[in-house]
Residue, then its C-alpha position, 0 to 999 in steps of 0.5 A: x710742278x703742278x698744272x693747277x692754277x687761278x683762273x685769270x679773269x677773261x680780257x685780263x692781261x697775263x703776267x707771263x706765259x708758263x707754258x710755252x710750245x716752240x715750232x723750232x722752223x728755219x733750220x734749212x733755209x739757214x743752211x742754204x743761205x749759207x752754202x752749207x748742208x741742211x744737216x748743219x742748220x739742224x745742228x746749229x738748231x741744237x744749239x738755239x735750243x740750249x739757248x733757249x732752255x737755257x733763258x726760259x727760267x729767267x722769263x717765268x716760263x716753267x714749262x716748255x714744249x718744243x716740236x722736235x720731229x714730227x710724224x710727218x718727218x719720216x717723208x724726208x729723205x734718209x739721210x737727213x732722217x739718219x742726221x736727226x736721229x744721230x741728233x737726238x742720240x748725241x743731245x742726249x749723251x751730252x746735255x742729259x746729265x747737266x739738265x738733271x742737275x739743273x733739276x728739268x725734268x725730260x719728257x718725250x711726247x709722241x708714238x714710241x712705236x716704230x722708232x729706232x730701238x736705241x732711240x726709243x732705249x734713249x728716251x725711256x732712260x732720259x724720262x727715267x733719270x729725270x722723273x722726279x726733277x721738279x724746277x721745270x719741264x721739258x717736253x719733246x714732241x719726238x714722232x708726234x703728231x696732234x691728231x695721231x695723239x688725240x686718236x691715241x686719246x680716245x682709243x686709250x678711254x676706248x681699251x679701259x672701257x672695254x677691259x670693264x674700267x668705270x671710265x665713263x663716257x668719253x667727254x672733253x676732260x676724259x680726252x684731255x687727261x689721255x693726251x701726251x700733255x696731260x702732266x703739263x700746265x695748260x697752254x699759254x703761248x705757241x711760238x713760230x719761227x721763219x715767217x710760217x704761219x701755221x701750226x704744222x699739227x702741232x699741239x691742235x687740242x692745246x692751242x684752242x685758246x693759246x696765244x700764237x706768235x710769229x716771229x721772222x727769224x731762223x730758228x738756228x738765230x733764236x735765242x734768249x733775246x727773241x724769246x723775250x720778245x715773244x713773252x713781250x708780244x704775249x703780255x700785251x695780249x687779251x685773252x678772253x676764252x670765249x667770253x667777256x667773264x671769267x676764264x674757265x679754270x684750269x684742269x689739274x695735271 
């Protein structure tokens, strides 16, 4: 997969997002609706977001970012924290083989450091299988958080200059090629669930001239008819980048 593409003509209408980044929101509110823990709104979560890696494909969507846990997330309470984390480790155990076959490529974004050490062992082994799988990508904001990542960025130009790296200065295409994104295609389209309407740091570099859906459903309700709807609501959209001439062009990854 490569992030290189034709620049579409600004005010232009899109064919179809390829890359689309999910803000997986609602999982408590489902479970207190219902009488049940919050624990299992974040395993019903688990299972809208099979469903909707599952139709991502078939929508002409070849990239999908999703905002797993965030470095804000840390704040919840423990066992809620442990319940996550427990996620992860069995999502993993039973989904890592199958998306190898189906040739998704995994990768995890966001701070290794500080992370449990079997998560941590889990995440390097799942980017590893999957390396090399090329129908689509899968990135996991996991311990991410926008700004985190974006300092991150320039401390990495920071540590090459200094170690005597012809980096040159730090200009918006250097930032941007340090990022945790930066093997994906450019952004197209950021989708929101529960009725929020905001980007929780999310994705803030990449959302500059993404196209931003809200949608009034629970994310463990998601799935691939709501998807659909979200890729509708970006077609019918305008995006002019700024201007009325043509877009800029897209950055190799």
């Amino acid at each position: 997969m490569t992030a290189t593409t034709a620049a579409p003509l600004a005010g232009s209408r899109p064919a179809g997002p390829r890359h689309v980044a999910l803000i997986m929101d609602g999982n408590g509110r489902w479970a207190k609706q219902r009488g049940l823990p919050r624990a299992m709104g974040h395993r019903e979560g688990v299972q809208a977001l099979k469903r909707t890696i599952q139709a991502a494909p078939d929508l002409g969507i070849e990239c999908l970012t999703v905002f797993g846990f965030s470095t804000e997330n840390w704040a919840r309470p423990e066992e809620e924290v442990s319940d996550l984390m427990g996620l992860v480790r069995s999502y993993v155990a039973s989904d890592l083989n199958r998306l190898d076959r189906e040739g998704v490529r995994l990768r995890i974004l966001g701070r290794r450091r500080g992370l449990p050490s079997d998560i941590a062992a889990i995440i390097e082994r799942a980017e590893a299988q999957t390396a090399n799988n090329d129908r689509f990508l899968l990135q996991v904001a996991f311990n991410y958080g926008a700004r985190a990542d974006v300092v991150d960025a320039a401390q990495k130009h920071i540590d090459r200059l200094m170690a005597g790296e012809p980096v040159g200065p730090i200009t918006e295409e250097a930032l941007q090629g340090n990022l945790a994104t930066s093997a994906a295609p450019p952004l197209d389209l950021i989708v929101r669930t529960s009725g929020e309407q905001r980007l929780s740091n999310f994705l803030l570099w990449e959302a500059a001239y993404a196209e931003l859906v809200f949608q009034d459903i629970l994310w463990p309700d998601y799935g691939p008819q709501a998807l659909a709807e979200a890729v509708a609501q970006f077609g019918g959209r305008e995006r002019r980048y700024g201007g009325l001439q043509a877009a800029p062009a897209r950055v190799a990854g």
